[in-house]
C-alpha positions, 0 to 999 in steps of 0.5 A: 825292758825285760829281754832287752840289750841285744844287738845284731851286727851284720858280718863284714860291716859296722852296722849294728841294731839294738833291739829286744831279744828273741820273744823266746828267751829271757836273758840279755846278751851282748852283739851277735854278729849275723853271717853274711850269706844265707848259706852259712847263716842257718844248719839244717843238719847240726844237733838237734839243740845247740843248732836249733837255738843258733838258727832260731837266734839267727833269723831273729837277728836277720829279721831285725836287721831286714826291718832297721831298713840299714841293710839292702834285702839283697845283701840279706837274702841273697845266697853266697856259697860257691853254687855254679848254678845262675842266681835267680832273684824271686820276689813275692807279689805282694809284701809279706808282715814277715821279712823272710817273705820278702826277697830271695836270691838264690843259685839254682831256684828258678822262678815260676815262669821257667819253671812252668815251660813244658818240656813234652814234645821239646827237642833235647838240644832245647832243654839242653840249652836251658839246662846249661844255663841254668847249671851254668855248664857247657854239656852236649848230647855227647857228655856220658850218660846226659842222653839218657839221662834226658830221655828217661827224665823228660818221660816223667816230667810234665814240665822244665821244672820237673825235669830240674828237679829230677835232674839237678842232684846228679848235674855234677855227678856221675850222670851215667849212674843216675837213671839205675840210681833213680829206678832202683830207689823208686822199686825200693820205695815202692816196694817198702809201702807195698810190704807195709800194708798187710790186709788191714795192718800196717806192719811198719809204722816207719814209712817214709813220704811218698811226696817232697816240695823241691823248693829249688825247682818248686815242684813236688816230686816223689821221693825216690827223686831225692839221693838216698844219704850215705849209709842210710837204710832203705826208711830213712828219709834223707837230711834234706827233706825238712817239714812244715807244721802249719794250723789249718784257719777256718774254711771262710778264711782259706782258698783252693788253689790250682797249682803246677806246683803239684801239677794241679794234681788237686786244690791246695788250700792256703789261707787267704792272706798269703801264697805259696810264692810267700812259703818258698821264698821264706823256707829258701831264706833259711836255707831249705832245699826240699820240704814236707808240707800237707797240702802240696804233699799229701793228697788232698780232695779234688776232682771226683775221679781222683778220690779212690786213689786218695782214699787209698793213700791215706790209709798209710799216709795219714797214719805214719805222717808222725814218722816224717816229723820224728827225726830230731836234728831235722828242721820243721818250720812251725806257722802257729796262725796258719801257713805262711801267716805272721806270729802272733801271740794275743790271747784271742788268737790263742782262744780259738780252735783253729790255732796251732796250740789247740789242733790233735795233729800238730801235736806229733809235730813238735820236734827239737829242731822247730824254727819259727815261721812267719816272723815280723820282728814286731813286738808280741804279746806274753810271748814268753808264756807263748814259747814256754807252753811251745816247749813244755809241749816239745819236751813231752813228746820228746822226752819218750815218756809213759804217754800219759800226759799227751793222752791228756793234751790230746783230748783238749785238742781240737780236730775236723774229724774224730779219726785224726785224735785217735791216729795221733795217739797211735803216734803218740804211744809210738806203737810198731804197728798201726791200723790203716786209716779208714774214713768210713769206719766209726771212731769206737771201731777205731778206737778198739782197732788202735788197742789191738796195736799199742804194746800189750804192757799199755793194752792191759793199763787202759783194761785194767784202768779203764771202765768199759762200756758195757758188761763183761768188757775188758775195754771202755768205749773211745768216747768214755776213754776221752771223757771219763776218770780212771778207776776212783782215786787211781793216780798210777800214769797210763803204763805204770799199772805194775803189770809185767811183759809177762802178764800183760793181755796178748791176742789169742790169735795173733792173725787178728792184728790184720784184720777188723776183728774186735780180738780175743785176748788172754794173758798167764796170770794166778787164778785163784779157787771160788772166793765169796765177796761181802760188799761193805762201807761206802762206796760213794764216799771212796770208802768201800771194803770187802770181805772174801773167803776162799774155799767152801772153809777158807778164812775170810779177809777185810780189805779197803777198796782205792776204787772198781769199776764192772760189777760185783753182787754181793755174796756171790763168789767169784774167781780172783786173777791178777797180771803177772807181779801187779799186786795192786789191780784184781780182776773179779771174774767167772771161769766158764769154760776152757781151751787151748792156747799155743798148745797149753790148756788156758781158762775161758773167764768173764770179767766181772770188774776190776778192783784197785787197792794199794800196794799193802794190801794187795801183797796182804790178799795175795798172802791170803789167797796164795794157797788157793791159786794157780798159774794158768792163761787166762783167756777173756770172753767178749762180752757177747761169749760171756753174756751167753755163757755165765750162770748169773748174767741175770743176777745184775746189771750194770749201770751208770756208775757200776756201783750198784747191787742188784739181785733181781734178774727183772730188771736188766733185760734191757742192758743184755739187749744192748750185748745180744742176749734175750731172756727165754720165755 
């Protein structure tokens, strides 16, 4: 039996159980003996490797041993660290496929109906009380600090748990620091999303969670209630906080539940067949304390009088999600059937839509340091090819590389709203600046917001790369980007166009990056004199050439086409730009006017199209025209400013595959219509 010969051996017994190994791996190993105590059984905080593989190799082994039925679940689930704090059992209601779900023992994680006891109005010796017991200490009023502590605390709690929560990471601590500590960090945090929006930029895409779910409590509380780590920076998101990535099922198979855990601040939609009961006690047994999950931490729709504060929200929040799953050594639990569902790998699970492989966000979601949620232990089906898949996709992202691959991945996902593919590749292409999230704009305004904040080296690969959507345009729609080919016969990847930092296109006005505006872009680059271009060979067939003179007595030169996109008329001369040392792409274009950049005379240019050759001869054309060009900047018209201002914009038109000459101005009224012009008369 392939992966076959493992056995698990419970610390501190002879208990031993002989079973196939985990479904994410293919070697045979000898006993592996699992700790006793859930604490000393799983790291949270090792490298982001070696102690991801011994966590996932340990809840294997624990879920095997729960299943043998050779081992109480209390000696399994049960925490043994040195905790003060009074054990409390918590069971799920109903039994859980996944054994991890079944039972947990644990100091200081109180269960729902402690939890849920209100502490407004209540006195501070009765809380005290409870408190005490809980903590398992013997404080009075008179303790230093416990009093305010109380006072301040109980003011920001709507329940027992709350105030738990708020409290339990100061309890053995300096309590007499904790509300200055506590103020301070919720100015810091608040100050940090307050100076990240700029208009309609966010100026920092590092924003950390505005909500965490203390599983210890079980309630979501801010963030600013979580102790900074020693050392940290004001962004940091402390090493406690782990994340969950889950599949969201179809609508018929989901409830909206209302909850104390967030203080039934909105429905929190879980799927039918689980509870949330079942996620706390499974993220408990591998030894979680506080989690980042969507449904209980982001805010989600609910009542109608709530809904302008989730909108404004979800302008930073939806954007920077990526950054919470980004810290490598930091656990994230993956549910790839649906929150707190069990694994499963059968093909048609993998077929839909809804599952965790074929969804836009769950891609940014995919750190070093996964564990697996939901497993029952029991055989599953191809799981190797499953798992390789899961960590292709996890190398990728991982591996900083041009993006180009993700961009591909991203376009085969599937997504509830089009907005959300295109804020996941802002994350993908680890942009520093990110647009806000806005639910009312349309995906192409979305799309041409994004090219404003990705790096100018990858803004000028997609222009150059890329055909546009409509005449004289540096940018293809989004729908043409998801859809359409690269220039024919391109195979550089998405940042390898050859462009330099120096030549890349850079915003004209860099105050447009804050608000809505298409932008102006230029960029310094050589510009040659007027060159006349003859169309040659086949372009259909990928066999296309050109012939060009430059000056009214240059010599002319034969050059053989990779590919072009825009358009070019045959006979008319144009002007020829390339991108700092890119010797490979030329864009063909129209000088029409001039102005002033940072105080530098720059050309006002309309780009006609972008022509593609290899590396020879582009270092042959740019032999050729070496005498005749310039460095200038090079500013490009949008396509309405070029459509105004070109002497031939009634020469041609372009269309579907921009290939075709036309010398009669008749016939493209139509398509000047569509950029704004009207032929007068």
């Amino acid at each position: 039996m392939e992966n076959a010969g493992w056995r698990f051996e419970l610390e501190g017994t002879s208990i031993v159980v002989p079973c196939e190994g985990p479904p994410w791996q293919t070697v045979a190993a000898d006993a592996t003996v699992i700790l006793a105590g859930l604490g000393r059984r799983f790291n949270g905080n090792g490298d982001s490797h070696t102690t991801s593989e011994e966590n996932r190799l340990n809840l294997w082994g624990t879920v095997q041993l729960a299943n043998s039925g050779l081992v109480s679940e209390r000696t399994l689930f049960e925490s043994q660290n040195m905790d003060k704090r009074i054990a409390f059992i918590l069971r799920s209601s109903e039994r859980s496929e996944a054994p991890l779900q079944w039972l947990h023992i644990g100091h200081g994680t109180i269960p729902n109906k402690l939890a849920d006891a209100s502490c407004i109005g209540g006195h501070r010796e009765e809380l005290l009380c409870i408190l005490n017991h809980i903590f398992q200490t013997r404080y009075s009023l008179d303790t230093p600090g416990l009093d305010d502590c109380l006072q301040y605390f109980v003011q920001q709690s709507r329940d027992l748990g709350e105030l738990y929560g708020y409290l339990r990471p100061w309890w053995y601590g300096n309590l007499r620091d904790a509300v200055q500590k506590v103020a301070a960090r919720k100015d810091e945090l608040e100050a940090i999303r307050h100076n990240a929006i700029r208009d309609s930029c966010i100026q920092n895409s590092n924003i950390p969670p505005r909500r965490v779910w203390d599983l210890y409590s079980n309630r979501v509380l801010p963030l600013h209630a979580v102790p900074r780590d020693p050392d940290s920076k004001p962004e940091d998101i402390p090493s406690k906080v782990w994340c969950v990535s889950h599949s969201w099922v179809e609508d018929h198979r989901h409830v909206y539940v209302s909850t104390e855990i967030n203080g039934q601040q909105w429905p929190v939609p879980i799927p039918r067949e689980t509870t949330l009961d079942h996620v706390r006690i499974e993220l408990l047994n591998m030894d979680a304390e506080y989690a980042w999950l969507d449904v209980l931490c982001l805010r989600q729709r609910g009542r109608d009088e709530d809904e302008m504060q989730r909108q404004e929200e979800w302008k930073l929040d939806v954007p920077t999600i990526g950054y919470t799953y980004s810290r490598p050594s930091t656990p994230c639990v993956i549910y790839f059937n649906g929150l707190g569902l069990p694994l499963d790998t059968s093909p048609i699970i993998l077929r839909s839509t809804r599952q965790w492989f074929n969804r836009v966000w769950t891609l940014q979601e995919s750190p070093l340091s996964w564990l697996p949620g939901g497993l029952s232990g029991k055989p599953l089906v191809d799981p190797h090819a499953f798992f390789d898949r899961l960590r292709s996709i996890v190398t990728a992202v991982n591996s900083r590389g041009d993006g180009s691959g993700l961009a591909q991945t991203l376009r085969e996902r599937s997504c509830t709203n089009e907005l959300d593919r295109i804020a996941g590749l802002a994350y993908i292409f680890q942009c520093r600046t990110l647009p806000i999230y806005n639910e009312n704009v349309s995906p192409e305004v979305a799309w041409t917001l994004l090219l404003k904040h990705m790096d100018a080296e990858r803004r000028t690969s997609i222009s150059l790369q890329y055909p546009p959507c409509s005449p004289f345009g540096l940018w293809g729609s989004w729908e043409r980007f998801l859809h359409s080919s690269k220039i024919p016969h391109a195979s550089q990847p998405l940042i390898s166009a050859g462009t330099s930092e120096d030549g890349s296109l850079k915003l004209v006005d860099p105050s447009q990056l804050y608000t809505d505006a298409q932008g102006v872009y230029f960029h310094p680059g050589y510009i040659t004199e007027s060159c006349r271009i003859l169309l040659g060979g086949d372009a259909q067939a990928g066999a296309e050439e050109i012939e060009m003179s430059c000056g009214y007595q240059g010599e002319s030169i034969k050059l053989s086409i990779l590919g072009r996109h825009g358009i070019l008329l045959d006979g008319m001369s144009y002007c020829l730009i390339n991108h700092g040392e890119d010797a490979e792409h030329w864009v063909v274009g129209e000088v029409v006017g001039e102005q002033i950049v940072d105080e530098e005379e720059a050309l006002l240019v309309a780009r006609w199209a972008v022509i593609r050759v290899d590396q020879d001869e582009g270092q042959r054309l740019g032999t050729h025209v070496a005498a005749s060009r310039r460095r200038m900047r090079i500013v490009y018209c949008t396509a309405e400013e070029a459509a105004r201002r070109s002497s031939r914009v009634y020469d041609c038109i372009a269309v579907r595959d921009c290939h075709v000459v036309i010398r009669s101005p008749s016939v493209i009224d139509s398509n000047l219509v569509s950029i704004g012009i009207q032929r007068a008369g």
